[in-house]
C-alpha positions as CSV (number, residue, x, y, z in Angstrom):
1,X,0.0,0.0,0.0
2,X,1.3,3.0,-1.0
3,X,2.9,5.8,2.1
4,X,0.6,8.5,3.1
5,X,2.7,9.4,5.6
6,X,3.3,13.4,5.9
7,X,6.5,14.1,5.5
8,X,6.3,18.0,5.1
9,X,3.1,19.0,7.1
10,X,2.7,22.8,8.0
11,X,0.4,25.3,9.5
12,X,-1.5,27.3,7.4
13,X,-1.5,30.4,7.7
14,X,-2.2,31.9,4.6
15,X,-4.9,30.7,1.6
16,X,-2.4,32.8,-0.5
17,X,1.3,33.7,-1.0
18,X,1.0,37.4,-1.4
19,X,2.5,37.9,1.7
20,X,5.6,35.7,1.6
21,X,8.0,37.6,-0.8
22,X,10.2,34.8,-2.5
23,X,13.8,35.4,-4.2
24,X,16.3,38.5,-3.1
25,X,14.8,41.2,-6.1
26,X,11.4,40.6,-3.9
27,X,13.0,40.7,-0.7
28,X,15.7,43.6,-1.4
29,X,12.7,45.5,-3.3
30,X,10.8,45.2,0.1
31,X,13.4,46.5,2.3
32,X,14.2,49.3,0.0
33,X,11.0,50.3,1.1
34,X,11.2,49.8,4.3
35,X,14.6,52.1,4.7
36,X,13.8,54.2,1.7
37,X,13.8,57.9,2.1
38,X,15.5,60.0,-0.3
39,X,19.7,60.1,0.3
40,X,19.1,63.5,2.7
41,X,17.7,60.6,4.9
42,X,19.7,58.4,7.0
43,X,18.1,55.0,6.7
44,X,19.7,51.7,9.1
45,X,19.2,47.9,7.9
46,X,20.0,45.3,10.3
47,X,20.0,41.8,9.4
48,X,21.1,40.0,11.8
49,X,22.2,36.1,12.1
50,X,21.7,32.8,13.1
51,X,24.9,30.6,13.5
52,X,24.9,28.2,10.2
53,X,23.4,30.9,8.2
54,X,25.1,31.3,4.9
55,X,26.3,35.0,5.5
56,X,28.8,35.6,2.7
57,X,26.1,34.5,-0.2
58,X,23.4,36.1,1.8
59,X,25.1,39.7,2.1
60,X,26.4,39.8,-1.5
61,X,22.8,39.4,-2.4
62,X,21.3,42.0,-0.5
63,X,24.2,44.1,-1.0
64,X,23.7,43.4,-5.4
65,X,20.4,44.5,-4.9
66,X,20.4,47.6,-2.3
67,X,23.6,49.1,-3.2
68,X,23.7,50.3,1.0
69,X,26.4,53.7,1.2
70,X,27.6,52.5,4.4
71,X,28.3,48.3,5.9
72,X,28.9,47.5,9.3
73,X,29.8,43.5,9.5
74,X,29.2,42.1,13.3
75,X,32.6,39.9,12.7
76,X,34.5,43.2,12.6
77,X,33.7,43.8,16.4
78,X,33.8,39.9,18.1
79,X,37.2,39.0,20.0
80,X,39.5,37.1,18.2
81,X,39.0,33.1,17.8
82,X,41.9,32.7,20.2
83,X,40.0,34.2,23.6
84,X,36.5,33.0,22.0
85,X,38.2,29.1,22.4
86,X,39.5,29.9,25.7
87,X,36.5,31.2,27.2
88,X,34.3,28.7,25.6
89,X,37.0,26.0,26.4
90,X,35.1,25.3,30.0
91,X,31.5,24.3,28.2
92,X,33.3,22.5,25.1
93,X,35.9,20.2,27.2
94,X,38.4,18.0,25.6
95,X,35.3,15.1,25.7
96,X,34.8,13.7,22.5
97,X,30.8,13.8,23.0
98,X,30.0,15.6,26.3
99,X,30.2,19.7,27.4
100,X,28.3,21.7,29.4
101,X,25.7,23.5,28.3
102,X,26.8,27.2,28.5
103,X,25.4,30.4,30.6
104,X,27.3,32.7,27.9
105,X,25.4,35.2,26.5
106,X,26.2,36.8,22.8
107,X,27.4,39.9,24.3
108,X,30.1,37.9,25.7
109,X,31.5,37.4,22.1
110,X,32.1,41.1,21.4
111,X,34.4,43.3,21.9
112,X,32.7,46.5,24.1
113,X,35.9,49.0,22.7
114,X,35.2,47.3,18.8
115,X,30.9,48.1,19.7
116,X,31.5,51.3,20.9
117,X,34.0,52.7,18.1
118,X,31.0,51.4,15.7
119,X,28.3,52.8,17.4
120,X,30.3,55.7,17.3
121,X,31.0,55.5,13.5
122,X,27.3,54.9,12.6
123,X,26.0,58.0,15.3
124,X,28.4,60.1,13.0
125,X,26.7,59.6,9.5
126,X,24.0,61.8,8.5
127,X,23.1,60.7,5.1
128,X,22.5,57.3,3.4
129,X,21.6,53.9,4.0
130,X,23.7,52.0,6.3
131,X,23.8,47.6,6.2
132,X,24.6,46.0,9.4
133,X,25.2,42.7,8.9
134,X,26.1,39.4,10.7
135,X,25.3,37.2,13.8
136,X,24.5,39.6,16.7
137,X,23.9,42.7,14.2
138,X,21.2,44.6,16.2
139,X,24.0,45.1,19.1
140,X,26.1,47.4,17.0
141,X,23.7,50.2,16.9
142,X,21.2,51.7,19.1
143,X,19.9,54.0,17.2
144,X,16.6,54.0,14.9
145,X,16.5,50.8,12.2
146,X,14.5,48.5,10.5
147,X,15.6,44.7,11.6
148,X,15.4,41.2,10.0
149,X,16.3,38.5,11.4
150,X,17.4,35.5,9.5
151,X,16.8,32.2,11.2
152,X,18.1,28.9,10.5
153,X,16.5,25.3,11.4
154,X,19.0,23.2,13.6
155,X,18.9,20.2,11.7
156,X,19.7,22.3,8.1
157,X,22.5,24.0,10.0
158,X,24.1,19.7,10.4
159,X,23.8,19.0,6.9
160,X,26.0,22.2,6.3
161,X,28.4,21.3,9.2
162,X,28.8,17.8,7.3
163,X,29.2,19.3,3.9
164,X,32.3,22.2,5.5
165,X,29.9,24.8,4.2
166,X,29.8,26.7,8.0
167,X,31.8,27.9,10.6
168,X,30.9,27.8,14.5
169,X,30.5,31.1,16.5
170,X,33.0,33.7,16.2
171,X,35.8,30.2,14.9
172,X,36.8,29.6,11.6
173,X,36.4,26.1,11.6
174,X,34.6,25.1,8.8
175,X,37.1,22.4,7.7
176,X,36.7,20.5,11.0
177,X,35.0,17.4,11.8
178,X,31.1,17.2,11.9
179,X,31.4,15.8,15.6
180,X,33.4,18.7,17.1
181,X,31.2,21.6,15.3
182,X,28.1,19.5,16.6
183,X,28.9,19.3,19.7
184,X,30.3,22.9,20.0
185,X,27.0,24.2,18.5
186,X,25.0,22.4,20.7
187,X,26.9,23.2,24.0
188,X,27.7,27.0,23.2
189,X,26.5,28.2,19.6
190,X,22.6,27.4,19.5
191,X,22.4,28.3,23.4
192,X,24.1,31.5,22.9
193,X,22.2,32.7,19.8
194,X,18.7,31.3,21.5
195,X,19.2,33.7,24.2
196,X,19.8,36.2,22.0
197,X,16.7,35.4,19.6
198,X,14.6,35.6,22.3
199,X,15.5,39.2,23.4
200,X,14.5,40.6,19.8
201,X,11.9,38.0,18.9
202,X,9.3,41.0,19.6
203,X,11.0,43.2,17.3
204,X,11.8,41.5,14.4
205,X,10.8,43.6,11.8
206,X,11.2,40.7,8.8
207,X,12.2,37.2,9.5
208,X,14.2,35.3,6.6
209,X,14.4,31.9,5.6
210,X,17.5,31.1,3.7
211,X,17.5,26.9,4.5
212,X,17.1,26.5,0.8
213,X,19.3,29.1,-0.3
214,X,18.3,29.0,-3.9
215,X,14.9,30.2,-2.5
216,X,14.8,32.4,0.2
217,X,11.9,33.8,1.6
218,X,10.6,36.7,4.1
219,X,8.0,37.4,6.0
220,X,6.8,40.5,8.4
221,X,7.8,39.5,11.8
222,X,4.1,40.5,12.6
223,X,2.6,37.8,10.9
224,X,5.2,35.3,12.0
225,X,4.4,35.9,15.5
226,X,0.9,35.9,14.5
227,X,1.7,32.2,13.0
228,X,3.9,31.2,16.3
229,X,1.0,32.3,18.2
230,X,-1.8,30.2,16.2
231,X,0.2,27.5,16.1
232,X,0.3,27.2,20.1
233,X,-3.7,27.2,19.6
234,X,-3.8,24.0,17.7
235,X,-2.7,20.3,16.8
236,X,0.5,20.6,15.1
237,X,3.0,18.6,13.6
238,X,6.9,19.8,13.1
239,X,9.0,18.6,10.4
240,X,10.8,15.3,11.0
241,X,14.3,14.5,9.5
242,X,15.3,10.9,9.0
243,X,19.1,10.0,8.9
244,X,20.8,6.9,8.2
245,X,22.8,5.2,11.1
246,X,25.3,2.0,11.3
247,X,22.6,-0.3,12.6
248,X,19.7,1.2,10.6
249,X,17.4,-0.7,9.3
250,X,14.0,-1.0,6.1
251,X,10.8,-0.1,7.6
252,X,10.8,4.1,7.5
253,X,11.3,3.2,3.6
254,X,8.1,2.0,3.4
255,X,5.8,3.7,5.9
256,X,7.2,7.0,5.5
257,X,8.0,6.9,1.7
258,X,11.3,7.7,1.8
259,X,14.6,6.8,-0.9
260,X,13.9,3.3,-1.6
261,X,17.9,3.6,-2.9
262,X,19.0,4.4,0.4
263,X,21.1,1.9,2.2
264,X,19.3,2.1,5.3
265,X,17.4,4.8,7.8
266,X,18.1,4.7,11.2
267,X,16.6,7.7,13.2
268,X,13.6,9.7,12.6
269,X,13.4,12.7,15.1
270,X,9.4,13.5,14.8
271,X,8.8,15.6,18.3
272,X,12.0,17.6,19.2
273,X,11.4,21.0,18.9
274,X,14.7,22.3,19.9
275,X,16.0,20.4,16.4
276,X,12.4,20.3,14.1
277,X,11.4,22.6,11.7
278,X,8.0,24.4,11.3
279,X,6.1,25.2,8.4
280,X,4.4,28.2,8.2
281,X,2.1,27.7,4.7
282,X,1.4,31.0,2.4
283,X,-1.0,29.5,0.3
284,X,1.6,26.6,-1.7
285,X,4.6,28.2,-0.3
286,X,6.3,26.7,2.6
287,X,8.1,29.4,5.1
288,X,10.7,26.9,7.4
289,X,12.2,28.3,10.8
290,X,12.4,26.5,13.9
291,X,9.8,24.9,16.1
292,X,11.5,25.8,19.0
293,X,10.5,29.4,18.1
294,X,6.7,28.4,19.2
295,X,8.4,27.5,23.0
296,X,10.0,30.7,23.1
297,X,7.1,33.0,21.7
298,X,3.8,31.7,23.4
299,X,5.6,29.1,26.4
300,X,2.2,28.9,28.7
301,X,-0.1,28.6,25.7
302,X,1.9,25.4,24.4
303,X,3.1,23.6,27.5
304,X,0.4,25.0,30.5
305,X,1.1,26.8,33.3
306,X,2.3,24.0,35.6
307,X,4.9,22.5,32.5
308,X,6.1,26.0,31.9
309,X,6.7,26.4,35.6
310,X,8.6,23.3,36.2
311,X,10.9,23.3,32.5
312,X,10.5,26.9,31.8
313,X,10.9,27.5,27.8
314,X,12.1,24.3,27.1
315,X,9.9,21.4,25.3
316,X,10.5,18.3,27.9
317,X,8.5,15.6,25.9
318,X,10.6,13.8,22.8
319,X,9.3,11.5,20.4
320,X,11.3,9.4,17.9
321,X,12.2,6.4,15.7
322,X,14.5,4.1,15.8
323,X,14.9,1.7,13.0
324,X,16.5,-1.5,13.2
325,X,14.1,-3.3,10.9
326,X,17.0,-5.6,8.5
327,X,19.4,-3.8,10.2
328,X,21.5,-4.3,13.9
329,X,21.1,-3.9,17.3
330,X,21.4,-0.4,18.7
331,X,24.7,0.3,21.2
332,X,24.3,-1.5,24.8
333,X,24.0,2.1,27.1
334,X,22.7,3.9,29.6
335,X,21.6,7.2,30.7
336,X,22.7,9.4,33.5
337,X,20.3,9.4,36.8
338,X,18.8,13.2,37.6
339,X,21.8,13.1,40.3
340,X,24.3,12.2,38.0
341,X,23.1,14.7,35.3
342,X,22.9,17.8,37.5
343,X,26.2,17.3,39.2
344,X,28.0,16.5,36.1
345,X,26.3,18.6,33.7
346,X,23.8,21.5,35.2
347,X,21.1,20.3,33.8
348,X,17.7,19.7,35.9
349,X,16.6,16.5,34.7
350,X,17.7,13.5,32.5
351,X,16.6,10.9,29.8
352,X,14.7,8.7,31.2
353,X,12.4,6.8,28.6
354,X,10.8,3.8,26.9
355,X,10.5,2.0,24.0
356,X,7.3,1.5,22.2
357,X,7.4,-1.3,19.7
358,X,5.2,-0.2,16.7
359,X,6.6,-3.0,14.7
360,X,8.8,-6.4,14.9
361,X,9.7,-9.4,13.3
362,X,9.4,-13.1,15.2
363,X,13.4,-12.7,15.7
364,X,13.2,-9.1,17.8
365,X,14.1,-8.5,21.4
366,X,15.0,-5.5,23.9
367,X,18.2,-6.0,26.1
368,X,16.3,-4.6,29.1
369,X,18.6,-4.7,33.0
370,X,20.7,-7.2,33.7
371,X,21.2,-11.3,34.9
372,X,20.5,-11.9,38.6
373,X,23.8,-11.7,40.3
374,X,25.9,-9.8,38.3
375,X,29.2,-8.8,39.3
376,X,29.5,-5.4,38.5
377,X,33.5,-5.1,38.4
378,X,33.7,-8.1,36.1
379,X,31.0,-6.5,33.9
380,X,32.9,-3.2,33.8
381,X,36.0,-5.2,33.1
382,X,35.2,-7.1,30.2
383,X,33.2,-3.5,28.8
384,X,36.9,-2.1,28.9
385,X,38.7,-5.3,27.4
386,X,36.3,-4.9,24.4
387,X,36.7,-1.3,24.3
388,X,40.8,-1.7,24.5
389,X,41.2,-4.8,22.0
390,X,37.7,-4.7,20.4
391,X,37.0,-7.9,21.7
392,X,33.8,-9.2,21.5
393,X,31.9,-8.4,24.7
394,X,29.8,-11.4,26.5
395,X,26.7,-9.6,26.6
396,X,24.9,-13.4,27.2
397,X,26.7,-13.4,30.4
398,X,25.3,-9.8,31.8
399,X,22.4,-8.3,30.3
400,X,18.8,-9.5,29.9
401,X,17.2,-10.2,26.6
402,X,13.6,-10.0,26.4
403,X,11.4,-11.3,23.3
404,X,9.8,-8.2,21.8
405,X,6.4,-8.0,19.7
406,X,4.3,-5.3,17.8
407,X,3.0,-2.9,20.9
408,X,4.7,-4.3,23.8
409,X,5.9,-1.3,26.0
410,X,9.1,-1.5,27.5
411,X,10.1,1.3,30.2
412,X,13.3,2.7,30.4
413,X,14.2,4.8,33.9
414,X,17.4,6.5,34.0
415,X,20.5,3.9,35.3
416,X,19.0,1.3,33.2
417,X,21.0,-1.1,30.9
418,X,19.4,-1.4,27.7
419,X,19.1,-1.5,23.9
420,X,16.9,-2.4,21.0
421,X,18.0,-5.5,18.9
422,X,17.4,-6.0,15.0
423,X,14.7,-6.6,13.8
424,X,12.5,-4.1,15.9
425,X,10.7,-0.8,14.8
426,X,11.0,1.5,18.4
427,X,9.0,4.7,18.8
428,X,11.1,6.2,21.5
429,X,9.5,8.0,24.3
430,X,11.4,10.1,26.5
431,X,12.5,13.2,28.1
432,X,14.9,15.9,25.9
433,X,18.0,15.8,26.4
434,X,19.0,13.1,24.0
435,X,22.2,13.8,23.5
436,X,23.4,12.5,27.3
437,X,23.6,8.8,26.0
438,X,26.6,6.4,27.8
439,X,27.4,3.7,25.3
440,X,28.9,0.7,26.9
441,X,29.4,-1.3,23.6
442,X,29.2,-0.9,20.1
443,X,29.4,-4.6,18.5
444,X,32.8,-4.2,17.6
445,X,31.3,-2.1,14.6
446,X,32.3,1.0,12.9
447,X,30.4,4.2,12.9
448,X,29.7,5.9,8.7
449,X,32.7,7.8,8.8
450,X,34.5,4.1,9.0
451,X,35.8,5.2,12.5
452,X,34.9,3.3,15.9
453,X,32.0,5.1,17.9
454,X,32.5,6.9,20.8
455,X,31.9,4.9,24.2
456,X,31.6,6.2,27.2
457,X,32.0,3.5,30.0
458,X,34.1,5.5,32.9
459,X,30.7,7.4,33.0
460,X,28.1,4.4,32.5
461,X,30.1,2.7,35.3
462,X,29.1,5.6,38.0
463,X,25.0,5.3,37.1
464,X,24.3,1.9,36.2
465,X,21.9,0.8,38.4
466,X,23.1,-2.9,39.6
467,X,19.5,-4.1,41.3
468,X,17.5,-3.6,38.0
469,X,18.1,-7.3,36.9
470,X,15.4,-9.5,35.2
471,X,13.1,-9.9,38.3
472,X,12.7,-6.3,39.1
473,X,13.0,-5.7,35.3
474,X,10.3,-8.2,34.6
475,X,8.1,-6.8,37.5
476,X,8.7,-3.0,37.1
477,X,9.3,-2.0,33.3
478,X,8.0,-4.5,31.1
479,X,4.2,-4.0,29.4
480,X,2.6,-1.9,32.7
481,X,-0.5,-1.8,31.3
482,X,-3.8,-1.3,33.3
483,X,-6.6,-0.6,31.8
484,X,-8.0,3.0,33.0
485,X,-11.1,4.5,30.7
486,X,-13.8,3.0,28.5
487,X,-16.7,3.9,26.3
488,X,-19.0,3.2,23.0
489,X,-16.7,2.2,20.4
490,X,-13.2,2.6,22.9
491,X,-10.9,1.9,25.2
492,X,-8.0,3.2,27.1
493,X,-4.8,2.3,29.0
494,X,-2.3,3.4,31.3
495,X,1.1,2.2,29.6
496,X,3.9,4.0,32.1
497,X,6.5,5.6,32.7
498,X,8.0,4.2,35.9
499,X,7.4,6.2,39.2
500,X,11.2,8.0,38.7
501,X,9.9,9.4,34.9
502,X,8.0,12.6,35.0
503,X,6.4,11.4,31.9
504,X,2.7,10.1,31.4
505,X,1.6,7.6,28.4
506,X,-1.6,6.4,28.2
507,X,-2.9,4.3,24.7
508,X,-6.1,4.5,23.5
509,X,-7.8,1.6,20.9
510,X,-10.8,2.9,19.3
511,X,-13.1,2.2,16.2
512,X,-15.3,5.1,17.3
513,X,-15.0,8.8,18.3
514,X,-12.5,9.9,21.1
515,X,-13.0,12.8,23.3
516,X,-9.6,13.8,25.4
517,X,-10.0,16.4,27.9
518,X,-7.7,19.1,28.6
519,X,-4.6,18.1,30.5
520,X,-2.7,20.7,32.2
521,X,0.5,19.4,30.2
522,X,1.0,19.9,26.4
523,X,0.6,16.2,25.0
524,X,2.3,14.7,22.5
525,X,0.2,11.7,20.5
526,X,1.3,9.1,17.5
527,X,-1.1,7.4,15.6
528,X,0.1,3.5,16.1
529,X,-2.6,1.4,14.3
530,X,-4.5,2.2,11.6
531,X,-4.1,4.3,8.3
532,X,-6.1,7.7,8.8
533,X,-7.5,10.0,11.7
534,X,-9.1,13.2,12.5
535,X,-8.4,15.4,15.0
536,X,-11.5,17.9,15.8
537,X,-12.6,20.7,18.0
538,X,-15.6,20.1,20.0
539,X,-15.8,24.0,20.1
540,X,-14.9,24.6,16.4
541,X,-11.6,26.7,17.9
542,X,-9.3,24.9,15.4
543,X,-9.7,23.3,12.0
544,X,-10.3,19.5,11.7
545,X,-6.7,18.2,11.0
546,X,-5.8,14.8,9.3
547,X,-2.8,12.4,10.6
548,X,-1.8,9.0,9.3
549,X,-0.1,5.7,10.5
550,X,2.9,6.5,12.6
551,X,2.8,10.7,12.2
552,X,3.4,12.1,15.5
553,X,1.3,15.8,16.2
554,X,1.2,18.0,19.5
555,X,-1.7,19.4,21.1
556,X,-1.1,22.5,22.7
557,X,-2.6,23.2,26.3
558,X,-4.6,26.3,24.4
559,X,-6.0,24.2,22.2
560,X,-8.5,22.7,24.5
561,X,-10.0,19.4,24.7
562,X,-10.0,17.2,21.1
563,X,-12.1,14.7,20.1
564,X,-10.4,12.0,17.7
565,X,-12.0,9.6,15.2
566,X,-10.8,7.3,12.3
567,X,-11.1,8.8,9.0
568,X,-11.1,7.6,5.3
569,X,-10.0,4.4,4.6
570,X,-9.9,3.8,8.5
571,X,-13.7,4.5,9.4
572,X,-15.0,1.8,11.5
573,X,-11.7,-0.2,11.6
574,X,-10.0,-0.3,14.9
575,X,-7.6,2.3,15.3
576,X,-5.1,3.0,18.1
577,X,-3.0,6.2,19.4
578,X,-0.2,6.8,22.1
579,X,0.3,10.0,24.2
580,X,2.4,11.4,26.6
581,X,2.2,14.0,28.6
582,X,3.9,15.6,31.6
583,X,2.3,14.3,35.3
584,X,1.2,17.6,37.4
């Protein structure tokens, strides 16, 4: 049967494009106007920078076109790259995979004496239009302007980082390897330049959107907060990316409709804000900036008051695949406890998660805790002799397999040992910050790049959790279902999380209509059996919106209770969905 899965969904905002101006003649033409006096006038333009913004191409087009007497570049005034590595050098480290994440702020970048001088410089024309150009633009003048910001979507600014097309903050590093300008825009770069966003977000003028450069695109700030602000009033979907991984495996080929030439597809993230896109929709044309922008702009509408209270403006649910369908086992890891995690790393909470199976194959299972009477130095030891000689490890002889089948639930706490095999199709279910994973062993196996993974055992040795072996396992994280709600035509469960996960799923089956009250947490929902739904306002407050088999959408706390039925092809078939949401 042929996909319907949405790979591109959107908000619509507009029925038509007029107001999306598309190409730099449209864009430049605008803010002509915008500045335009006559050349008595004195007339500032800011544009002003995300990191992984192509700023070079995007200046010489704006420049082609305006022809501004006067260009103030924001590089011009940052400290040098050698004091920028030495006062980032704390949040980086020299870890292959872990930093901290930074409390710098973009100010911190710049030079005061180099700001001043400029200020100074711009204060002292009279006539003309003046360009200021760059990441942190709008600090170089404080004087009367029209400002644009150009945004960038997190997982566009990776594929440029892999193709040596960028440089990090303030370092000209394009030439280095993807993993250390990763890991150095997610500890420092994006943090720095989020703070930053969210001090202008109100007075953005224009917003661009140069992810496909050979399109770009602009839009009044007004209406984009108009569109971050509707979007926080109804069921949404962001954009997910899928990416190919060494264990990766068939199935997103087929349900999502993706390159059937590909060699394999390993990850799809489908609910992570801080690294999705949004589409805002101009009739057919598609405006992309981040979703994370919706968490910043309208916070208590998205999450509630209680969510927002506890995480601030941070999106604390994550939903993804993992694909090992014809492909291999996931690395054996573990995640840091909350402890571990704040004393270690500042941050507030950890991974913790579970493993929904939406799919398997007789073969599948889920390495899940560990054998009754381990003994934890021996297990460490062996970890390090495979990690030293890339020996095989004896994972028979210390870690619990468990048989695995379509829509068996598997909870993951923090401390746990644990992995998917081949053969399984995972929706992951978990708390954000992904990137704190301690691999214990890889298979011996090489990562893309044809070099061995990173593993982290001197810090899975301090967390794992030696009592969570197949009895507790058995008793406290495998298939916790209890059956909680009923009615004509459906039926729901309680599926988890364990009593240390702040997260709530609960998994309704249903060949009639739905209605889900309002929680006082944003939820986050995936359609896991059957082809079609609808999700309605009993109140009318939102369009009815369509999702498919396996798409993934949020409901906003503003948007108000939903009622959900099977549509199309799946009317009066048995459907099923999975959602999570915060416990208050």
């Amino acid at each position: 049967m042929k996909s319907n899965f949405n790979k591109y969904p959107s908000v619509q905002l507009r029925k038509t494009d007029d107001e999306c101006l598309v190409g730099w003649e449209a864009i430049s033409n605008q803010l002509a106007k915008s500045t335009q006096g006559n050349k008595a006038n004195k007339n500032i333009l800011i544009i002003d920078c995300y990191q992984g913004t192509l700023e070079n191409e995007i200046l010489d087009e704006i420049s082609n076109y305006l022809v501004p007497d006067h260009i103030f570049l924001s590089t011009s005034t940052m400290l040098n790259e050698t004091n920028i590595r030495e006062f980032t050098q704390q949040d980086v480290t020299n870890d292959r995979v872990f930093g901290y994440l930074t409390r710098l702020n973009l100010e911190q970048f710049f030079d005061e004496d180099k700001i001043a001088s400029v200020k100074k410089q711009i204060s002292n024309i009279e006539h003309g239009t003046i360009l200021i150009f760059g990441i942190g633009a709008a600090l170089l003048t404080d004087e009367s302007h029209t400002l644009v910001y150009a945004d960038m979507a997190r997982w566009e600014i990776q594929l440029r980082m892999r193709r040596n097309e960028v440089n990090n903050l303030g370092i000209n590093n394009r030439t280095d390897k993807f993993e250390e300008q990763y890991k150095r825009g997610y500890f420092v770069d994006w943090r720095v330049c989020d703070r930053h966003k969210k001090k202008y977000i109100n007075k953005w003028d224009y917003v661009l959107d140069t992810n496909d450069p050979d399109q770009p695109k602009m839009v009044s700030g007004k209406i984009i907060r108009e569109g971050l602000s509707q979007t926080a009033h109804q069921p949404i979907s962001v954009v997910p990316y899928f990416d190919a991984g060494p264990w990766g495996g068939q199935w997103m080929k087929e349900i999502c409709g993706l390159d059937q030439d590909a060699e394999n597809y390993a990850w799809c993230f489908n609910c992570v804000p801080e690294e999705n896109s949004l589409l805002l929709a101009f009739g057919d044309v598609k405006f992309e900036l981040p979703s994370i922008n919706v968490v910043f702009y309208e916070p208590v509408n998205l999450l509630g008051e209680a969510v927002y209270g506890r995480f601030g403006d941070e999106f604390p649910i994550r939903f993804d695949f993992l694909d090992t369908m014809g492909g291999g086992n996931l690395s054996l890891q573990v995640h840091p406890t909350t402890e571990y995690i704040q004393e270690k790393f500042g941050l507030h909470y950890t991974q913790d998660e579970s493993y929904y199976m939406l799919d398997t194959k007789e073969d599948a299972v889920v390495y899940l805790g560990l054998k009754e009477n381990v003994d934890g130095d021996s297990m460490i030891s062996d970890l390090k002799k495979s990690q030293a000689n890339n020996n095989k490890f004896p994972d028979e002889k210390y870690v619990e397999k468990w048989h695995a089948k379509k829509h068996d639930h598997f909870l993951i706490p923090a401390g746990t040992v644990h992995c998917s095999g081949s053969n399984g199709m995972v929706l992951e279910i978990s708390s954000t910050p992904y990137i704190f994973t301690f691999k214990l062993w890889d298979w011996g196996r090489l990562g893309l790049d044809g070099k061995p993974r990173p593993i982290n055992i001197e810090h899975g040795e301090n967390v794992i959790q030696w009592d969570r072996t197949k009895k507790w396992t058995k008793e406290n994280l495998i298939n916790k279902v209890e059956p909680y709600e009923a009615g004509n035509g459906w039926e729901s469960e309680k599926t988890g999380l364990h009593e240390r996960e702040f997260i709530e799923t609960h998994r309704h089956w249903f060949t009639k209509s739905v209605y889900h009250k309002k929680e006082k947490s944003v939820q986050v929902f995936n359609v896991i059996e059957g082809r079609e739904i609808i999700v309605k306002s009993p109140t009318n407050y939102f369009e009815p919106m369509i999702f498919h088999y396996a798409e993934t959408f949020i409901i906003p706390v503003a948007a108000g209770d939903i009622i959900i039925s099977p549509h199309g092809e799946s009317v009066e078939q048995k459907c099923g969905t999975i959602k999570a949401f915060v416990r208050t």
